[in-house]
C-alpha positions as CSV (number, residue, x, y, z in Angstrom):
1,X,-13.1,-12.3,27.2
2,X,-12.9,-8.6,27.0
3,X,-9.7,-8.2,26.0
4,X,-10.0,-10.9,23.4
5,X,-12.8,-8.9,21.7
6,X,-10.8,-5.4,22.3
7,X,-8.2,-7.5,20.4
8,X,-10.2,-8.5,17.5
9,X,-11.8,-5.1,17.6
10,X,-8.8,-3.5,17.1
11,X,-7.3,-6.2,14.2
12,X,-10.5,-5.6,12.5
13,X,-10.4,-1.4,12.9
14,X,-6.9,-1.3,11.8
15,X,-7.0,-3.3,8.6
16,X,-10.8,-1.5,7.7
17,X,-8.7,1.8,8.5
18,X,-6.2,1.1,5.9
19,X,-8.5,-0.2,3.5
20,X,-10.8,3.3,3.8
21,X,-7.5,5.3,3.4
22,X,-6.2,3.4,0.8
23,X,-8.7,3.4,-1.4
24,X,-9.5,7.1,-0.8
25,X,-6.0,7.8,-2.0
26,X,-6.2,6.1,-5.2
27,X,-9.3,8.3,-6.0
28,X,-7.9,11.3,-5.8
29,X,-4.4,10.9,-6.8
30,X,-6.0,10.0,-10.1
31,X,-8.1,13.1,-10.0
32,X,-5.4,15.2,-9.0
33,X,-2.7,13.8,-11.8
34,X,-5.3,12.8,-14.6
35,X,-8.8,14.8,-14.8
36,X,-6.7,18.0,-13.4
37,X,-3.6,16.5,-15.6
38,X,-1.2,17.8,-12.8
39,X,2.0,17.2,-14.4
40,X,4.4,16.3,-11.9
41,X,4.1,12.4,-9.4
42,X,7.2,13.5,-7.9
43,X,6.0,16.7,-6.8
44,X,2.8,15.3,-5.3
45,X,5.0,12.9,-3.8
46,X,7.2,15.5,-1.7
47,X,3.9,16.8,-0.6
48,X,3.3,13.9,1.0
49,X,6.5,13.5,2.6
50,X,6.5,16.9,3.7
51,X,2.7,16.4,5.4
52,X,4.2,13.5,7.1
53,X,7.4,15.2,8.6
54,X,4.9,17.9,9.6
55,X,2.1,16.0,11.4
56,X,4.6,13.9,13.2
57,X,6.9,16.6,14.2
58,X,4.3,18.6,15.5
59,X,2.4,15.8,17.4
60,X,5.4,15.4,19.3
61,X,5.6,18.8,19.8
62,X,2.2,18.3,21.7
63,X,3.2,15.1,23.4
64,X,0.3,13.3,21.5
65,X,3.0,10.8,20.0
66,X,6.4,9.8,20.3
67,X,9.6,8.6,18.8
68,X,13.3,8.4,19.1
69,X,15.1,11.3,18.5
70,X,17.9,11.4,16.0
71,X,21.3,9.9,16.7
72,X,23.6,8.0,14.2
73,X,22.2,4.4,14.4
74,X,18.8,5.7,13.5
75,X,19.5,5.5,9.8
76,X,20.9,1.6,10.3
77,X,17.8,1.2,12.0
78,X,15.7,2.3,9.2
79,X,17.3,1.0,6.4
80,X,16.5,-0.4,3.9
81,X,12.6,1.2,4.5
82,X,13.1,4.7,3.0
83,X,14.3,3.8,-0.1
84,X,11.3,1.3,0.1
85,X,9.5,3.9,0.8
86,X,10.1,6.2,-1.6
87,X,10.4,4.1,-4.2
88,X,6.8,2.2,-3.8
89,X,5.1,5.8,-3.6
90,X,6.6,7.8,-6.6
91,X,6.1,4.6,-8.7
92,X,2.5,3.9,-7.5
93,X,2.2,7.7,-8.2
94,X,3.6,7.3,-12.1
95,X,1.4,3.9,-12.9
96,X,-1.7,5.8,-11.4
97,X,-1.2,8.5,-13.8
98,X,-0.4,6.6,-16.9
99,X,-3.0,3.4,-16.1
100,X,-6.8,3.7,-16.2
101,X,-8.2,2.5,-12.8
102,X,-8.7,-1.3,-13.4
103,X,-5.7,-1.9,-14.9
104,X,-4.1,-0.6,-12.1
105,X,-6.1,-2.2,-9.5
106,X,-5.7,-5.9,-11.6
107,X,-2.1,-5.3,-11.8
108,X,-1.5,-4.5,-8.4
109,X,-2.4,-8.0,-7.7
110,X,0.8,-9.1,-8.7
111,X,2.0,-7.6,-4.9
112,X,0.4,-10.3,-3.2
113,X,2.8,-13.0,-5.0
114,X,5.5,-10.8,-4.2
115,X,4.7,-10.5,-0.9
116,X,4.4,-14.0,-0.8
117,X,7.8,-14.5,-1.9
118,X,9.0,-11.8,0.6
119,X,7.3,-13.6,3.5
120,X,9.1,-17.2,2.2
121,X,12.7,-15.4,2.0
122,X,12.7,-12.9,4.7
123,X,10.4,-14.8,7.6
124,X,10.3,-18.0,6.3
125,X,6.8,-18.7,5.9
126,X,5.5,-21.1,4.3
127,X,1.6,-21.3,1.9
128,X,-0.7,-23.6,1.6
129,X,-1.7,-25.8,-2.2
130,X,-5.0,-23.9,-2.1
131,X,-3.3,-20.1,-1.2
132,X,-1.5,-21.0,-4.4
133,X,-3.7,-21.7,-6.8
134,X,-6.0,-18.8,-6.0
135,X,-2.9,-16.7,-6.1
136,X,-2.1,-18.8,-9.7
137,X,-6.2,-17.8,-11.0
138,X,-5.4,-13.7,-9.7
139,X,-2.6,-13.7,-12.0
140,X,-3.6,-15.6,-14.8
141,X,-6.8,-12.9,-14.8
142,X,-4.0,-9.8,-15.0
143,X,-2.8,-11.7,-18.0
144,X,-6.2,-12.4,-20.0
145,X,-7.3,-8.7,-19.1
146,X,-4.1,-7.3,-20.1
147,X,-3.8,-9.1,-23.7
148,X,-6.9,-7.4,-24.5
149,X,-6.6,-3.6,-22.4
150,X,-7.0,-1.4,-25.9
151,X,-5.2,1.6,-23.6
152,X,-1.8,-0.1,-23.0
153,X,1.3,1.9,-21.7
154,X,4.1,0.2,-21.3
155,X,6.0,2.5,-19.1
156,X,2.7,2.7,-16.7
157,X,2.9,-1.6,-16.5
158,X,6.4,-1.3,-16.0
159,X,6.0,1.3,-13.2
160,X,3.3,-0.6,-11.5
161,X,4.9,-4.0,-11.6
162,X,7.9,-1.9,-9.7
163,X,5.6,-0.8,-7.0
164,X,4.1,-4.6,-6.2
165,X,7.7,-5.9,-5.5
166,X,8.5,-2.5,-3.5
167,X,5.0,-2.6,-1.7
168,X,5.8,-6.4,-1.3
169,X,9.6,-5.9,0.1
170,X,8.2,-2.8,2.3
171,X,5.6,-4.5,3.7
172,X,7.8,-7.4,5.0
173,X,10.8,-5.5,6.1
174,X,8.0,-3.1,8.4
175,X,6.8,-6.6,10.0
176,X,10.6,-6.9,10.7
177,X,11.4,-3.9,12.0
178,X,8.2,-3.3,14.3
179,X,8.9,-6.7,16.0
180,X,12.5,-5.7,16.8
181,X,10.4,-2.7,18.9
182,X,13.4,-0.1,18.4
183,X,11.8,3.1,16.5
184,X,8.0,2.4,16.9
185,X,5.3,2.6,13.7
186,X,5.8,6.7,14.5
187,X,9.5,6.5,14.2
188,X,9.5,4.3,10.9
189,X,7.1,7.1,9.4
190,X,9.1,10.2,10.6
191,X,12.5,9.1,9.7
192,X,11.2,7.0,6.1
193,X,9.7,10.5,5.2
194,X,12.7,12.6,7.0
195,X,15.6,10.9,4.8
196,X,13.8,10.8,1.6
197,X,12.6,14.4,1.2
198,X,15.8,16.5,-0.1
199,X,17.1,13.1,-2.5
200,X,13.3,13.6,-3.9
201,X,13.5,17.4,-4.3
202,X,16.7,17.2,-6.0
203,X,15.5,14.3,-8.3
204,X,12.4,16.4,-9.2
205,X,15.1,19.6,-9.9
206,X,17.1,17.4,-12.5
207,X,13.9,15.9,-14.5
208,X,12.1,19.5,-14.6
209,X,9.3,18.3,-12.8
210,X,9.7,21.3,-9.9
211,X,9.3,23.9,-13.1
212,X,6.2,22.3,-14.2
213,X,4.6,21.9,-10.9
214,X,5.2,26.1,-10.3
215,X,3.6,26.1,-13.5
216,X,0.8,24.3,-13.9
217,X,-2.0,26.7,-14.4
218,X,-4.4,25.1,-12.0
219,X,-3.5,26.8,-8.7
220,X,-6.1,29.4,-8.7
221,X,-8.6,26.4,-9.0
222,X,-9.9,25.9,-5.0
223,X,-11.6,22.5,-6.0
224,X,-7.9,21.5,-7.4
225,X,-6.0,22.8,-4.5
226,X,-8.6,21.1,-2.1
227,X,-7.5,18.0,-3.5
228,X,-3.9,18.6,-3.9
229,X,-3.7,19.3,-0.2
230,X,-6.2,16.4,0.7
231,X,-3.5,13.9,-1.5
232,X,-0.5,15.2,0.4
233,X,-2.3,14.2,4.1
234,X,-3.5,10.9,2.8
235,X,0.0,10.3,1.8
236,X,0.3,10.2,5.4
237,X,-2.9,8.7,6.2
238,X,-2.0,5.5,4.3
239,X,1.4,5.1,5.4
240,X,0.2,5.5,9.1
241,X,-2.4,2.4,8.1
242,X,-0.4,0.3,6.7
243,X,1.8,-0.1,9.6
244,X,-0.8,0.1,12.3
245,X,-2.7,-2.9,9.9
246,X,0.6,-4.6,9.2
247,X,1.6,-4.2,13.0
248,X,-1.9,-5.5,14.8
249,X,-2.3,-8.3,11.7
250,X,0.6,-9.0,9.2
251,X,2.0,-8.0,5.9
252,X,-0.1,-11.1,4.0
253,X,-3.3,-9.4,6.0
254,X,-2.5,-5.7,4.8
255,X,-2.2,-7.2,1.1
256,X,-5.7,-9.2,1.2
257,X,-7.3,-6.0,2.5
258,X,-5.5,-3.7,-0.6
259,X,-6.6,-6.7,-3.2
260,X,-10.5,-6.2,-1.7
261,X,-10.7,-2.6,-1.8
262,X,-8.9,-3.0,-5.8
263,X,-12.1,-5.0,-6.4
264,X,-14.2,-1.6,-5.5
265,X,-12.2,0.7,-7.3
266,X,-11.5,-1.7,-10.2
267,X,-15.7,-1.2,-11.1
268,X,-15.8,1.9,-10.0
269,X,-13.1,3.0,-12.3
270,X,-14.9,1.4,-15.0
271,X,-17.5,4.4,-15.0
272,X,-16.1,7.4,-13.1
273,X,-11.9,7.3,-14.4
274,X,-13.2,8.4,-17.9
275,X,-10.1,6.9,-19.3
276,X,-10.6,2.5,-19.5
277,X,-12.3,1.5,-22.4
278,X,-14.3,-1.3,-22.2
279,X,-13.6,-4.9,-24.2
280,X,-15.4,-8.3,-23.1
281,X,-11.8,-10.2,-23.0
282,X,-10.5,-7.4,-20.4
283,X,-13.4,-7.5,-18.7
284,X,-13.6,-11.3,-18.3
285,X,-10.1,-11.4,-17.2
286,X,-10.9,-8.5,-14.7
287,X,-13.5,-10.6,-13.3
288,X,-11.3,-13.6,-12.9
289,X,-8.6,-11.8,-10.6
290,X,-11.5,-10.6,-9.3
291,X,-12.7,-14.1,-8.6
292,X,-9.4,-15.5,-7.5
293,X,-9.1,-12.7,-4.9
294,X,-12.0,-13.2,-2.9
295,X,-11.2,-17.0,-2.6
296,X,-7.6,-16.2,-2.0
297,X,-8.9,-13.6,1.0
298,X,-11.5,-16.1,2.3
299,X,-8.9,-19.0,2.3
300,X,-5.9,-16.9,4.1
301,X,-8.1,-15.9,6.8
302,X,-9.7,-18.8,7.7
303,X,-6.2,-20.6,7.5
304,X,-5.0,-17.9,10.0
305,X,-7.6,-18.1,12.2
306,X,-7.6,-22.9,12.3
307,X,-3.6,-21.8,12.5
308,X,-4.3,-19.7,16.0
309,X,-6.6,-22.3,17.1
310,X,-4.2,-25.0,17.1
311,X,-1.5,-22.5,18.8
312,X,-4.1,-22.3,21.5
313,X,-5.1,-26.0,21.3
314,X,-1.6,-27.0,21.9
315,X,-0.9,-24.9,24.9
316,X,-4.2,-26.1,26.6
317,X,-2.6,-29.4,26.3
318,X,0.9,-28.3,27.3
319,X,-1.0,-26.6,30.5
320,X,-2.4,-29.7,31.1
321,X,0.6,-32.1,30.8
322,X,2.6,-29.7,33.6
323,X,-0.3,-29.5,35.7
C-alpha cells in the first residue's frame, strides 16, 4: 500500500513539476523577447542548450547523476530527438515572440491532436468517441478565436503550428526511447542539447541573429539579465520535466497537463502580455478550447485510471484461475 501511494505520489509530483516549469517559462520568455524586445529566439535558445550541457556535465562531475558516455552508437541512439528537439524550442521561441499570450496558448492546443496521431502511428494506440470530440470542440475554439484575433501574424501561426507537431513527434519518440532503457532521461537531455549546440550557433551566424544579440542595448539592465539567465536554466528545467512527467505517466499525460496550465496563462495573458486585444468572438472561442480542454483532461484520466483497473481486474482473475 505504501509503495502504491509513493507511486501515485510520484506520477502526481512529476506531471505538477512540469506543469510549474512550464508555465514559468512561457512567462518570461515573453518578457525576455517581447516587453525587453530581445531580438534574437535563437540566441536565447543556445542559452538554453548551453545551461543544459552545463548542469548535466557538471552533475556528473559530482556523481549526483549519470549517463553514458560518448561512443559512436550514441547518436543512433538519440536520433531522431535532437533535431526534435531543437526544432520544437527555437519555434516555440519565434511563435512566443510574434503571438500575444492566448493565442499562443489556444494554438498550442493543436499538440494534443498531434500527439494523438503520434501515439496511433508510432505506439499504436487507440482513443475513445468521447476523447475525440472533446479534442474536435478544442480545435474548433482555436478556429472561432482565430477568425476574430485583430493581432494576426502569419509567420507566428505558422511557427507555432510547427512546434505542436514537433512537441507532439518529441514527446512520443521520448516514450520510445526511455522504454528501450539505453541512455536514461539524463542521457536524452545531455546528448539532445550536446549535438544541437554548434548547428544552432552557426544558424544564428548566417541569419545575423549572434550580431544583434551582442548588441542589444539591454545588458547593463540587472532585471533584464536576471531574466535572460533565469530563461536559459528553465530551458533546462522544462526539458528535465517533460521527460521525468512523460517517463513516470505518458506523452498523452504530459500534453493534458501543458493544455491546463495554457488555460492559466491564456487569462493571464489577457491582462499582463500587454500585447492581445480583446474582441467578444476571440474571446468566446478562447473559452470554448478552454471548455473542450478540461473535459478532454477529465475524460483521459479517468479512462486511464477504469483502463489500469481492468489490467488489475484481469490479473486477479488470472491469479485465481492458476491457483
Amino acid at each position: 500500500m505504501a509503495d502504491k501511494s509513493l507511486t501515485v505520489f510520484v506520477k502526481l509530483f512529476a506531471a505538477g513539476f512540469y506543469g510549474l516549469s512550464s508555465f514559468l517559462i512561457v512567462v518570461v520568455n515573453k518578457s525576455v523577447l517581447t516587453s525587453y524586445g530581445f531580438p534574437s529566439s535563437i540566441c536565447v535558445g543556445i542559452g538554453q542548450m548551453l545551461a543544459t550541457v552545463v548542469v548535466l556535465r557538471v552533475g556528473k562531475a559530482l556523481r549526483v547523476i549519470s549517463y553514458p558516455d560518448f561512443d559512436e552508437s550514441i547518436p543512433l541512439k538519440t536520433f531522431p530527438l535532437p533535431l526534435l528537439y531543437v526544432g520544437n524550442q527555437i519555434t516555440g521561441l519565434f511563435g512566443t515572440k510574434r503571438l500575444n499570450l492566448p493565442m499562443f496558448t489556444v494554438l498550442r492546443r493543436f499538440s494534443i491532436l498531434f500527439t494523438m496521431l503520434a501515439e496511433v502511428f508510432l505506439l499504436k494506440k487507440k482513443f475513445s468517441r468521447p476523447v475525440q470530440l472533446t479534442v474536435f470542440t478544442m480545435i474548433l475554439g482555436a478556429f472561432v478565436a482565430a477568425s476574430a484575433d485583430l493581432s494576426f501574424d502569419l509567420q507566428g501561426y505558422v511557427f507555432i503550428l510547427l512546434n505542436d507537431v514537433l512537441t507532439a513527434a518529441n514527446g512520443a519518440y521520448v516514450k520510445q526511447k526511455l522504454d528501450s532503457k539505453e541512455l536514461g532521461k539524463y542521457g536524452l537531455l545531455y546528448y539532445n542539447a550536446l549535438f544541437m549546440i554548434l548547428p544552432t550557433l552557426l544558424l544564428a551566424h548566417l541569419t545575423g541573429d549572434v550580431q544583434k544579440a551582442m548588441e542589444y542595448e539591454g545588458w547593463a539592465d540587472a532585471v533584464f539579465l536576471t531574466q535572460f539567465i533565469l530563461s536559459c536554466l528553465m530551458g533546462f528545467v522544462l526539458m528535465y520535466s517533460t521527460v521525468l512527467c512523460t517517463q513516470y505517466n505518458s506523452a498523452l499525460t504530459t500534453t493534458i497537463v501543458g493544455c491546463i496550465k495554457n488555460i492559466l496563462v491564456t487569462y493571464i495573458g489577457m491582462v499582463l502580455g500587454g500585447d492581445y486585444i480583446f474582441s467578444w468572438t476571440n474571446f468566446i472561442g478562447l473559452n470554448i478550447s478552454i471548455a473542450g480542454s478540461l473535459v478532454y483532461s477529465y475524460i483521459t484520466l479517468t479512462e486511464e485510471q477504469s483502463s489500469k483497473q481492468s489490467e488489475i481486474t484481469k490479473l486477479d482473475i488470472k491469479g485465481k484461475v492458476v491457483v
